[in-house]
N, C-alpha and C positions, 0 to 999 in steps of 0.2 A: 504494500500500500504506500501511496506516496506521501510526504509528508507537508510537500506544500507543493499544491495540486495549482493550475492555474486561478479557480478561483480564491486563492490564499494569495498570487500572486498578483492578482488584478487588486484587492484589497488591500494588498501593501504598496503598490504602487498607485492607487489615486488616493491613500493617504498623506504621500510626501511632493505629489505633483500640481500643477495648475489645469486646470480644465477652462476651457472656453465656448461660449457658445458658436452656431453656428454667427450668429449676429454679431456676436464681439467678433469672432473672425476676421470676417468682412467689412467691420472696422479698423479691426488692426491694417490687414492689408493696403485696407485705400489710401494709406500713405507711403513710404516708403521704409517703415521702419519694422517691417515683418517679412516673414517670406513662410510660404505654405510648403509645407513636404509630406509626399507621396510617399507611405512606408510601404503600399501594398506591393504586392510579388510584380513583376511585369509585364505576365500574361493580362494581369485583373486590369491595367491600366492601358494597357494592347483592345482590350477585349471592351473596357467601359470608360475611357478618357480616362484624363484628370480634371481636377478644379483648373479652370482657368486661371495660366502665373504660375500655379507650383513645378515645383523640380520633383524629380522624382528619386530617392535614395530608400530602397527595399530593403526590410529590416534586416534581413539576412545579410548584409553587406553593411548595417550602419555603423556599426566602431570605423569599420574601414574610410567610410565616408568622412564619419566627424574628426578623425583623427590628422592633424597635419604632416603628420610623418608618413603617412601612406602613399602611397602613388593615388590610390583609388580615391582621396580627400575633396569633397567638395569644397568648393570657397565660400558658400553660404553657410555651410558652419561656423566658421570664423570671421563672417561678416559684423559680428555687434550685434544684427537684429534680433527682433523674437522669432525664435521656431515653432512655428507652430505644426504641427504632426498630425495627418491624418490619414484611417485607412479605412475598411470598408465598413465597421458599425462603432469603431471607437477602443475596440480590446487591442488590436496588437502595437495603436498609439498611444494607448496609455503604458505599456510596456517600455515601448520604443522609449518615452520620454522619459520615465524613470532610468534606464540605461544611460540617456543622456545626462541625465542630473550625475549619477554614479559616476560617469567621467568627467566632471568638472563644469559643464554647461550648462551655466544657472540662465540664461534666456529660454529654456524653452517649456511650450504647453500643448497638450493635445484638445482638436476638437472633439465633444460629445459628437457620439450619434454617426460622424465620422461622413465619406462620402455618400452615403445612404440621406443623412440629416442634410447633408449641402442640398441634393437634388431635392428633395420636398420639399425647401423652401425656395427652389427659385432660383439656384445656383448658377454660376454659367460654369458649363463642362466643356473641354478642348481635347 
């Protein structure tokens, strides 16, 4: 039996993370001081867009992403902004962002509800 099953891990990790709504999102964004990322796999994003503006860094790949020692390093990590993390209902962002806090990345929050949440309210998808 596992001892700390994903839902022990969802509960520790949007204990110590930021959550934002779809609405604050698209607050943040409409300036310049945020940028949206795409933690889902590639096919999902192949297959169902993304939020228009966001980059795309799948979880599977995000130490590597966030890390500047990497080849594989986005610059939007190390941009200053807020990150804000989103994937298909809100679970593997709030993960993602805890991971990001663990290495040192106090800018960033995942959206609730996640790409699912974007498109019912209206979102524009790319």
């Amino acid at each position: 039996m596992l001892e700390r099953g994903f839902k022990k891990l969802l509960a520790e990790a949007n204990a110590v993370i930021d959550t934002v709504s779809v609405n604050e999102a698209a607050a943040l964004i409409s300036g310049d001081d945020a940028v949206l990322v795409d933690v889902r796999e590639s096919r999902e994003r192949e297959k169902d867009g993304g939020i228009t503006g966001s980059i795309h860094a799948a979880r599977g790949f995000l130490e590597f992403h966030a890390d500047p020692e990497h080849p594989m390093h986005l610059d939007s990590f190390a941009s200053g902004k807020q990150l804000i993390l989103y994937c298909a209902t809100g679970g593997r962002s709030a993960l993602a962002a805890k991971t990001l806090r663990d290495m040192g990345i106090a800018n960033v929050c995942h959206m609730a509800g996640g790409i699912s949440a974007w498109k019912e309210a209206g979102g524009a998808i790319g």
